[in-house]
C-alpha positions in Angstrom: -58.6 -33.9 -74.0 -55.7 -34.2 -76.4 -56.7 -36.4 -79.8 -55.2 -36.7 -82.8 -56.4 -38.8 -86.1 -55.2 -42.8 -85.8 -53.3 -43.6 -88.9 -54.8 -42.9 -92.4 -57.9 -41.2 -90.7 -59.2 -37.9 -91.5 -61.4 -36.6 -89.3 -63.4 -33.8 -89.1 -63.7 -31.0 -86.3 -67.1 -29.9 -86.2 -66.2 -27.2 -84.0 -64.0 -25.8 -86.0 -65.1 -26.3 -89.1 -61.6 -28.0 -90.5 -59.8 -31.2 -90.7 -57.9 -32.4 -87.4 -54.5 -32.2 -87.7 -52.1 -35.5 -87.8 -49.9 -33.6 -84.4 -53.5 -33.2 -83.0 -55.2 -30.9 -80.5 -57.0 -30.4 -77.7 -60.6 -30.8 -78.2 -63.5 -30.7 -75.6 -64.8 -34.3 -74.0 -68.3 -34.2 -76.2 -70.2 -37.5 -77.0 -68.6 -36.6 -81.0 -64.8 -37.2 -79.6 -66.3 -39.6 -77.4 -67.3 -41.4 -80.4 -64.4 -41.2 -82.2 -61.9 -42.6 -79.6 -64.5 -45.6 -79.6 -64.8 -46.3 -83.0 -61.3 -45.7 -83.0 -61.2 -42.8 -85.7 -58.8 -41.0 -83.1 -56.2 -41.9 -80.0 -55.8 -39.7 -77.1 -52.0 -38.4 -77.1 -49.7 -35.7 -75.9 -49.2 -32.4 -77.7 -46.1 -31.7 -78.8 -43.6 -28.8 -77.6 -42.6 -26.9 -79.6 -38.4 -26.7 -79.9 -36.6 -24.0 -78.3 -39.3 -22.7 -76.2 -38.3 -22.2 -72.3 -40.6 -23.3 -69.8 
């Protein structure tokens, strides 16, 4: 699933050892996301294309 942090939230990636970024990104559907939608430390969203790439 696609997260990123709700506003003035850092939050911490466990499995990758860093800070999630405020664009997001995918991350697996593990009780810790889980968590964090419900407590409402992050918001599911939609990654962001890049510009001028061609699909």
């Amino acid at each position: 699933m696609y997260v990123k942090p709700a506003q003035d939230r850092a939050v911490t990636d466990p499995g990758r050892g860093d800070i999630l970024p405020a664009e997001g990104r995918e991350v697996p559907e593990t009780q810790y996301w889980l968590r964090r939608l419900a407590d409402g430390d992050v918001e599911r969203a939609r990654p962001v294309k890049a510009k001028g790439v061609a699909e």
